[in-house]
Structure formats: structure tokens, C-alpha cells
C-alpha positions as CSV (number, residue, x, y, z in Angstrom):
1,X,-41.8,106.7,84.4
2,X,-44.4,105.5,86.6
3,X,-42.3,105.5,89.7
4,X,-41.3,108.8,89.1
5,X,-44.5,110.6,88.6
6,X,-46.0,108.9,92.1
7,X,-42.4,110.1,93.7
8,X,-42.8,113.7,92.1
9,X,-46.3,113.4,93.5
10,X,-45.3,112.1,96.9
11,X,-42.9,115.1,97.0
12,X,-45.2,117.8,96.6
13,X,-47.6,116.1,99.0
14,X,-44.8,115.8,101.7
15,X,-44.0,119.7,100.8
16,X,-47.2,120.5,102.0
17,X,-47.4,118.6,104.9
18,X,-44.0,119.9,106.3
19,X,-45.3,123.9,105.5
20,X,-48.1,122.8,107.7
21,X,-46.4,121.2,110.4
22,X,-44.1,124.7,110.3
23,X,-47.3,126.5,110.6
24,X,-49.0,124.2,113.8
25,X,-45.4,125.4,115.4
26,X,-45.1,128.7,114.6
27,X,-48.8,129.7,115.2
28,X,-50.4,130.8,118.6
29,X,-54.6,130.2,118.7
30,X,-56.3,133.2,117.1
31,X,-57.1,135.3,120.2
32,X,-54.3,134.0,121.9
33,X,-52.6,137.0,124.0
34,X,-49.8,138.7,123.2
35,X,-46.6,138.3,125.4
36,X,-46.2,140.4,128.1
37,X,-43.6,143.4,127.7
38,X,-41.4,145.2,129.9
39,X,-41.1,148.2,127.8
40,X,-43.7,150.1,126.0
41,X,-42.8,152.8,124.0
42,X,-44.9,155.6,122.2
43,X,-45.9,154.6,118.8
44,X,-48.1,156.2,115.7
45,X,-50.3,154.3,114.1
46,X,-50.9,155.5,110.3
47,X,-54.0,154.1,108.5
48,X,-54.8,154.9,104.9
49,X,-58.4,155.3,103.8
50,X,-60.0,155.0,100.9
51,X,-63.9,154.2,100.5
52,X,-66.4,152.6,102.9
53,X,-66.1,149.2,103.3
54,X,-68.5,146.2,104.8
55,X,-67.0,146.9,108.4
56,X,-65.2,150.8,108.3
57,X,-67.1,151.0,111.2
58,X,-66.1,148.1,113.4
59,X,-62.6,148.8,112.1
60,X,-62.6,151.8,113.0
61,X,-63.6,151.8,116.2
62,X,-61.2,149.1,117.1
63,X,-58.5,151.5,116.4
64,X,-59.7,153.8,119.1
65,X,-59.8,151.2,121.2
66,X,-55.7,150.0,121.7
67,X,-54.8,148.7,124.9
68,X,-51.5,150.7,124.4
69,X,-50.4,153.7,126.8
70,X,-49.0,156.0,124.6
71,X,-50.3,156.0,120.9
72,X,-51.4,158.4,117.9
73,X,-53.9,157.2,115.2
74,X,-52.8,159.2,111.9
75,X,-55.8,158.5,109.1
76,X,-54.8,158.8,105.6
77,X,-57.2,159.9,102.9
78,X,-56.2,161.1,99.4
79,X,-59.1,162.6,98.1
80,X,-61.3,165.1,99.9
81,X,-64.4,163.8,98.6
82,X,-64.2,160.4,99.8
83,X,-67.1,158.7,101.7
84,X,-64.7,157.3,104.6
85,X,-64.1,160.6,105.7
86,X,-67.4,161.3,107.9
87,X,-67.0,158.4,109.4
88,X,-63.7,159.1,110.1
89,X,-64.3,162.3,111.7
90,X,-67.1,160.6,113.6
91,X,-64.9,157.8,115.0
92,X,-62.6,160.5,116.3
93,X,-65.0,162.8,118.0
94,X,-66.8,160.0,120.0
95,X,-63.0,159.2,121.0
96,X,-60.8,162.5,122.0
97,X,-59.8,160.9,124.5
98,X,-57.0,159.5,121.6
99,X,-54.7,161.4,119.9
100,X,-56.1,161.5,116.3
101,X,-55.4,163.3,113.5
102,X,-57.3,163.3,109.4
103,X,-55.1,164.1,107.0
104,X,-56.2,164.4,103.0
105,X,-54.5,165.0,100.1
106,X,-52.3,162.9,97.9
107,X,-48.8,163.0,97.0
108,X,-47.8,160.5,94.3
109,X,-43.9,159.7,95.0
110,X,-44.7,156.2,93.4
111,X,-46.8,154.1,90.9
112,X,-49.0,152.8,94.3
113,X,-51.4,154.6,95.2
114,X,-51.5,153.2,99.4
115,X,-48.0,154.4,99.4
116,X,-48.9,157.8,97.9
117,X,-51.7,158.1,100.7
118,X,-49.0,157.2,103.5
119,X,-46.7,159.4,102.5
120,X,-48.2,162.3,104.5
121,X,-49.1,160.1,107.6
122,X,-45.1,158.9,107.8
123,X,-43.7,162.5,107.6
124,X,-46.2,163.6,110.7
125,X,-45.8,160.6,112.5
126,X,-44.3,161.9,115.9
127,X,-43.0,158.6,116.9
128,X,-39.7,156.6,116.8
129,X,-42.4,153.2,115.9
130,X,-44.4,153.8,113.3
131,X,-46.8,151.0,112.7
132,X,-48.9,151.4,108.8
133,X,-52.0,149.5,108.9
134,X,-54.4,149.0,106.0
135,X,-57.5,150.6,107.5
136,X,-59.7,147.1,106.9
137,X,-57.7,145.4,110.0
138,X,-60.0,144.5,112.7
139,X,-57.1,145.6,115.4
140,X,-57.4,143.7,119.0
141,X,-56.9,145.2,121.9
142,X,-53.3,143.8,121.8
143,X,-52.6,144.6,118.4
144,X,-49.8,147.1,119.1
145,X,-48.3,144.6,121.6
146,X,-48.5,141.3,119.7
147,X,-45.9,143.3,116.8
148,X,-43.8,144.6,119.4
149,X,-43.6,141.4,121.0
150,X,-42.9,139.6,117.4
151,X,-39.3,142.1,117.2
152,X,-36.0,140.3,117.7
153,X,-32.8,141.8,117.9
154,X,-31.9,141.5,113.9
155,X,-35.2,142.4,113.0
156,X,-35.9,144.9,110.4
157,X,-39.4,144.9,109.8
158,X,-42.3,143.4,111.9
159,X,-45.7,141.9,110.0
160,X,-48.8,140.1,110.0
161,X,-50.3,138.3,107.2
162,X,-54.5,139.2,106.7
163,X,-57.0,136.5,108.9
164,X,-59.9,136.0,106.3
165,X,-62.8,136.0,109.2
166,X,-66.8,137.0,109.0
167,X,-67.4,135.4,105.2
168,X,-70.8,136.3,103.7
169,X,-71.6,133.8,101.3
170,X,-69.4,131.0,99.6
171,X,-66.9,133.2,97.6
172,X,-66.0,134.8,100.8
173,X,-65.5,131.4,101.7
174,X,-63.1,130.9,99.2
175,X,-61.2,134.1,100.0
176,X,-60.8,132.8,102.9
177,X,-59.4,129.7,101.5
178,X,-56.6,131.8,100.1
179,X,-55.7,134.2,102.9
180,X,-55.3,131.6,105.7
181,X,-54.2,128.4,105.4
182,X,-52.9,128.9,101.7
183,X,-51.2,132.4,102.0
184,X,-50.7,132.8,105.9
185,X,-49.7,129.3,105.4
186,X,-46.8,129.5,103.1
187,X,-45.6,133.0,104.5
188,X,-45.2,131.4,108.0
189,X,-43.1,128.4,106.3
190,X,-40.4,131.0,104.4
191,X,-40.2,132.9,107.6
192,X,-38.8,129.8,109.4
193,X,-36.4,129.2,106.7
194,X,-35.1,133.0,106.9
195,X,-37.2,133.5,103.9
196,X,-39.8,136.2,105.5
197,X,-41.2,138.2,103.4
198,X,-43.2,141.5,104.4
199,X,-47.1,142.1,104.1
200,X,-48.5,145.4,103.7
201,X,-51.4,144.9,106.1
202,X,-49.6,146.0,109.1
203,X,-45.9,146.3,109.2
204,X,-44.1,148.0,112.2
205,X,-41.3,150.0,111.7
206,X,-38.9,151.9,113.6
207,X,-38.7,154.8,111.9
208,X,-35.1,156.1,112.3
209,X,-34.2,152.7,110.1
210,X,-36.4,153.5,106.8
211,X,-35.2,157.5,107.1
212,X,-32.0,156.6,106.9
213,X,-32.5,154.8,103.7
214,X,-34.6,157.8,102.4
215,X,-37.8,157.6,104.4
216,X,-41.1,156.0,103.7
217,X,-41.0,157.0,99.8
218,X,-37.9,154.3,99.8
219,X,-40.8,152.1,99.8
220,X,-41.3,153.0,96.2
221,X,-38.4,151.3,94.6
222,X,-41.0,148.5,93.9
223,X,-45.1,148.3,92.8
224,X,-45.9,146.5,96.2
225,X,-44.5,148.5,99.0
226,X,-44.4,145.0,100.8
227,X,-41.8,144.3,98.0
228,X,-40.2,147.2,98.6
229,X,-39.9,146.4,102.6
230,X,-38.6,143.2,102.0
231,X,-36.1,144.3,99.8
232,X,-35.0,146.9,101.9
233,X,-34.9,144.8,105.1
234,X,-32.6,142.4,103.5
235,X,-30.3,144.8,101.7
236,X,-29.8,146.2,105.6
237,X,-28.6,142.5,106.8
238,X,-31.9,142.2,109.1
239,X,-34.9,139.6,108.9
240,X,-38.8,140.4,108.4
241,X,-40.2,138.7,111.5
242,X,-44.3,137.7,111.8
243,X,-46.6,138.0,114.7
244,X,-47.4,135.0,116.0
245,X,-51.1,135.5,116.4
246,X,-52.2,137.0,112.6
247,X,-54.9,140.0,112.3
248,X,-58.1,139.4,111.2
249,X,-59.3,141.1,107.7
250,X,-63.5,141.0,108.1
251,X,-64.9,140.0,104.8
252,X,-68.0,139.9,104.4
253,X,-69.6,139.4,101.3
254,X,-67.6,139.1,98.0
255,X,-68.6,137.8,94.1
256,X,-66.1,135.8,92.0
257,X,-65.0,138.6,90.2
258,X,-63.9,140.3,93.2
259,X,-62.2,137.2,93.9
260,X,-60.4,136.7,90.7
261,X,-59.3,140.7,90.6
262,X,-57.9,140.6,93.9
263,X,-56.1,137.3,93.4
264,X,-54.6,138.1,90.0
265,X,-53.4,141.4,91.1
266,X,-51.5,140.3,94.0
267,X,-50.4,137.7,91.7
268,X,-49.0,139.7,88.9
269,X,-47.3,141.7,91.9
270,X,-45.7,138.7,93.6
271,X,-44.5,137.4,90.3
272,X,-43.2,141.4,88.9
273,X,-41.6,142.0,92.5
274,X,-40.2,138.1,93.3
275,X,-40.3,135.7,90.1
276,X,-38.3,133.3,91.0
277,X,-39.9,132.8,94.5
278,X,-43.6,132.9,92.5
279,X,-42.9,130.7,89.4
280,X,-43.2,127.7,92.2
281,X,-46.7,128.8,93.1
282,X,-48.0,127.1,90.2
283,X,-46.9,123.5,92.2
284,X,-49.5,124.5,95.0
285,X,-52.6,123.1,95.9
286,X,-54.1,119.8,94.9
287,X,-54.0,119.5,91.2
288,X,-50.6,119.0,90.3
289,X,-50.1,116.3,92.9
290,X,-53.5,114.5,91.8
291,X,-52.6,115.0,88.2
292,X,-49.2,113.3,88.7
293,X,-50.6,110.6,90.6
294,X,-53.0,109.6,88.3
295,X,-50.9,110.1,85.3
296,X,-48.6,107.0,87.5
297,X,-51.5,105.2,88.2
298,X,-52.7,105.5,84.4
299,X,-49.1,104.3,82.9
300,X,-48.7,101.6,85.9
301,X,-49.3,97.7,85.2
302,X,-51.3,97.3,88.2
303,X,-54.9,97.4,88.5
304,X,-55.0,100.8,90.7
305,X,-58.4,102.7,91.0
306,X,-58.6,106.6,89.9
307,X,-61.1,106.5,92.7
308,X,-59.0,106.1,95.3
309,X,-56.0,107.6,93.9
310,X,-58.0,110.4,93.7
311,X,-59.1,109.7,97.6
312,X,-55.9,109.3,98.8
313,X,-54.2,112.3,97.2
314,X,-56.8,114.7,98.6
315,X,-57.4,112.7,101.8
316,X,-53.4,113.3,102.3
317,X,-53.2,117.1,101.1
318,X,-56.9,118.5,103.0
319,X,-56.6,116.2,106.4
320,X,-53.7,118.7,107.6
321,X,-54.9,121.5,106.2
322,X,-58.3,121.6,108.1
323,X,-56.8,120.4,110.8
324,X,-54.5,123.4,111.2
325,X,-57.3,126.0,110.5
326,X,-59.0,123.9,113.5
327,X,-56.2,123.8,115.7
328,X,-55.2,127.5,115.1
329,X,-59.0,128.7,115.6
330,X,-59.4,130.1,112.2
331,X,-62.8,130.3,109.8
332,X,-64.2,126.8,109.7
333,X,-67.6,125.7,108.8
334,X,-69.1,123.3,106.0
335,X,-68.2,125.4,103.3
336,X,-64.0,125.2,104.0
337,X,-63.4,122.0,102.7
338,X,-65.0,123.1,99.1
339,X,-63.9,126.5,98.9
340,X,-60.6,124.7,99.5
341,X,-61.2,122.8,96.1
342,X,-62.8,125.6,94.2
343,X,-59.2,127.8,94.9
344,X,-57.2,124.8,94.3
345,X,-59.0,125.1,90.3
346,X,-58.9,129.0,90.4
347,X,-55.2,128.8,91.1
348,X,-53.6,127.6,88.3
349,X,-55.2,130.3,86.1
350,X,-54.4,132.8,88.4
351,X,-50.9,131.5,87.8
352,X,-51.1,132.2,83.8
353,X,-53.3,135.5,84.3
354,X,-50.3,136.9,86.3
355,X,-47.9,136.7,82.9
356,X,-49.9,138.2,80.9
357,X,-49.5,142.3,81.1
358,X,-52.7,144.2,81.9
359,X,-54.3,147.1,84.4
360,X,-56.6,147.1,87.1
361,X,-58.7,149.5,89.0
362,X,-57.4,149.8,92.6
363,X,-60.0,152.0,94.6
364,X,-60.2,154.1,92.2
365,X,-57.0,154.0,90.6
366,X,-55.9,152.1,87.5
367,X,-53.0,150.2,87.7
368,X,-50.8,148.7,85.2
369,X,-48.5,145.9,85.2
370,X,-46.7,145.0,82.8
371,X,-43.6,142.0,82.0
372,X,-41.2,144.3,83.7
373,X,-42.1,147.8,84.9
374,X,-45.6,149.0,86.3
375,X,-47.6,152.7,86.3
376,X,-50.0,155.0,88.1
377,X,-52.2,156.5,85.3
378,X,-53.3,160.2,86.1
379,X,-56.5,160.9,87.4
């Protein structure tokens, strides 16, 4: 039994390693330059709004500021009293210079409320390429060109994962701890095994594809309209293909709670949308290895220290891990290795949480998802 619980561990330990070593391949620097490109058509770029957040500003300027020839920003806002919209307005008439275009009002064609918002953006989109892009992206110049560059010819869907970057404090730490070398991680590792999933943060389409399968509110057919893609994408015989440099998602600061809301939901959505792909998630991070470990260590004959079991095990599992966030130019500071830890211990709760039915508020919106089907409530 011994033998097999250090194996078990070994296993998991190697699993990680290998997702990494997918990842170091895979991944250009952040900043890196997107590829050069022959042809660059015109494209509309739909954002959906909803409340201020730490940088709307910065994000929004960014937008105006594409090193594209030929695009159209399209902002999204479902209620008319929201507080992004001044600054919206302001954004776009210290730019005219950009094709830009507010429009409000909500049509719910789904039980998510993002979708609902896009829904007007997609059907004015002028554009063959349609690229919908949360509105808390911090765009580079070469945003448009690093997702055209990431199409190949059975491509259905072209994404990036969200770059944790500019943490306030140590739970923003932690968040990023979960968006980059967990989650970006692991998404880059199913990609390579023709496993890619979609992720709502930006996703470039081309738009004759999704009307022919009955047009953005297609993207319905599940919660998550990542879910949706994905589903969609593969039905169609074609791959969801990742950018090779990821967009950064500014932070700033953020509370535990936050933290353990965001997590859960997109939990309970990953495990509602794809449970067979998430009941695995609860083998990530650093505890079940440890614990197995040390379980073989406890029921072993030899004299083996919990001490440096416990070394070994997390030497073996973090080493890689910051070495990739390193290598790749992503957050790094003094606070990474234990915000590492601290959503290693969050995660297997997270885990439970997500299988237990409940609702959450989503700007504004509450959400519920239950075992098997999810809702909208009315406002």
C-alpha cells in the first residue's frame, strides 16, 4: 500500500510537471509581439459594460488605442443607468478618430446576463470578424493581431485566457495564483492535446460561422457562453486555438470573499457545463500529492521524515511553477510563492462548494445554478 500511495503521488507530481513543460513551449514572454500578418481584415470589436471597475479607465482607453487599420469598437451596456456609461461616452469623444458606437438596453435571449448584453453589439457588428471582449481586458496595441495570428485553418474559435497583473494586496495575489499559472496553465495543456476549450474574455469569431448555427444567441445553449463556444466549435469539426501571448486582466485590489465568489462560480459553471473534465480538478494543486505522500511515508517501515517529505513534495510541485511564471514574464514578487499555498487550501473547497446548488449576484444579477439546469431571475 505504501508503494502505491508514493506512486499515486509521483504521478500527480509528474502530471504537473509535464502541463508545465506544455506551458514553457506553448507560451511566448508576456509583451512578446505578435506575428507579423500579410492580411488584415476589418474587424468589430464588441465590449460589454457593466459598472466601474479599478481600471475602466485604462481599459478603456486601450481600446481606442488598437494598432489595427480597420476596426469598430461596439460598447455594450444593459442598463441606462449604469455608471460606466459617462465614461464611456468620454473615452469616445476624446477618440473620434475611431469608429465607436454605445449601445444600451438588454435583451435576455439566455439565463447570462454578458450574453444578453452582447446580443445587440453582435447583430450591429458590421464586420465578417467579430472579436467580444470583456470590457476589464487591458488590450495591447497588438491585441487584434496576436488573435488573428493564433487562427489556423481548422480553427473555429480563437481565445485568450485572463493575465492576473497589477494585484493590490495579498488576495489579489492569490487571484493571481489562480488565473495564471493554475488556470492559463491547464487551459494551455488541453489545447495541446486537442482538448481547447474557449474563454469568454476575448474570443474571435468569424461571424458568418456562428450565424449559420443561429447567430450569437446560439451561445445560449449553455450558462457559460465559453461553454457554449466550445461546444459549438467542436460539434462543427473545428478546434478552439489560444493566443500565444495571454491578455492581461488588471486587478487591483480584491477581499477573500471576492475571491471565494468568483472562484466558486466559475467553478459551479465548469462542473454544470463539463463534469467530467472538472471532477479531475479536485487532484490539482499540492495537497492531494502531499497527503498521499505522507500517508506512504506514515504506513512505510523506514524511518522517513514528514519534514522532508513535506519539502520534497512542494519543492517538486512549486520549483516549476515559479519558474514558468518567471520565464513567461508573469506577476512575481514575494507574495507568489504563498498565495500559491493559500489557493492550493482554497481549492479543494472550492471543489465541494461547486456541487452544492445555490445563486450568486453577477453585477447586478442573480444567478442560480443548480445540479443540472441554471436561471436568470427577473429584475
Amino acid at each position: 500500500m505504501s508503494l502505491f500511495l508514493g506512486l499515486a503521488s509521483g504521478v500527480l507530481i509528474a502530471a504537473n510537471a509535464i502541463s508545465i513543460g506544455i506551458a514553457m513551449g506553448r507560451l511566448s514572454r508576456n509583451g512578446s509581439p505578435a506575428p507579423a500578418l500579410t492580411e488584415k481584415p476589418p474587424v468589430s470589436v464588441v465590449i460589454p459594460a457593466c459598472g466601474m471597475e479599478n481600471f475602466t479607465p485604462l481599459t478603456l482607453e486601450r481600446a481606442f488605442d488598437l494598432g489595427w487599420p480597420n476596426y469598430e469598437l461596439i460598447f455594450c451596456v444593459a442598463d441606462a443607468r449604469d455608471a460606466v456609461i459617462p465614461a464611456v461616452k468620454d473615452a469616445m469623444s476624446r477618440h473620434p478618430e475611431i469608429r465607436a458606437s454605445l449601445l444600451i438596453g438588454d435583451d435576455r435571449v439566455s439565463a447570462n446576463p454578458k450574453l444578453n448584453n452582447c446580443v445587440k453589439g453582435w447583430r450591429a457588428a458590421v464586420n465578417d470578424w467579430v472579436v467580444l471582449a470583456d470590457s476589464n481586458v487591458l488590450m495591447p496595441r497588438d491585441y487584434i493581431a496576436h488573435l488573428m495570428a493564433a487562427r489556423r485553418k481548422n480553427s473555429g474559435l480563437v481565445c485568450s485566457t485572463p493575465l492576473g497583473s497589477r494585484p493590490q494586496g495579498f488576495w489579489a495575489e492569490v487571484e493571481c495564483a489562480f488565473l495564471n499559472s493554475q488556470q492559463a496553465r491547464w487551459q494551455y495543456a488541453g489545447e495541446a492535446v486537442g482538448l481547447g476549450f474557449a474563454q469568454g474574455k476575448s474570443m474571435l469569431w468569424h461571424k458568418p460561422i456562428l450565424d449559420a448555427e443561429g447567430g450569437i444567441a446560439a451561445l445560449g445553449a449553455e450558462i457559460a457562453e465559453d461553454a457554449a463556444a466550445t461546444k459549438l466549435v467542436r460539434r462543427l469539426g473545428l478546434k478552439v486555438h489560444l493566443v500565444s501571448s495571454p491578455f492581461e486582466q488588471p486587478l487591483g485590489r480584491r477581499e477573500l470573499g471576492q475571491i471565494w465568489s468568483r472562484q466558486a462560480r466559475w467553478a459551479r459553471l465548469r462542473r454544470v457545463t463539463f463534469p467530467a473534465f472538472f471532477a479531475p480538478e479536485i487532484l490539482l494543486g499540492c495537497l492531494p500529492p502531499l497527503l498521499l505522500a505522507l500517508t506512504a511515508a506514515a504506513l512505510s517501515s523506514g524511518d522517513i521524515s514528514f519534514a522532508t517529505v513535506t519539502f520534497a513534495v512542494l519543492a517538486a510541485l512549486y520549483i516549476p511553477e515559479l519558474a514558468l511564471i518567471w520565464t513567461k514574464n508573469w506577476r512575481l514578487s514575494v507574495w507568489t510563492l504563498p498565495a500559491m499555498l493559500v489557493r492550493d487550501v482554497l481549492s479543494p473547497a472550492i471543489w465541494i462548494r461547486s456541487w452544492l446548488s445555490g445563486s450568486f449576484d453577477w453585477r447586478g444579477n442573480t444567478m442560480t445554478i443548480g445540479t443540472e439546469t441554471s436561471e436568470l431571475s427577473s429584475a
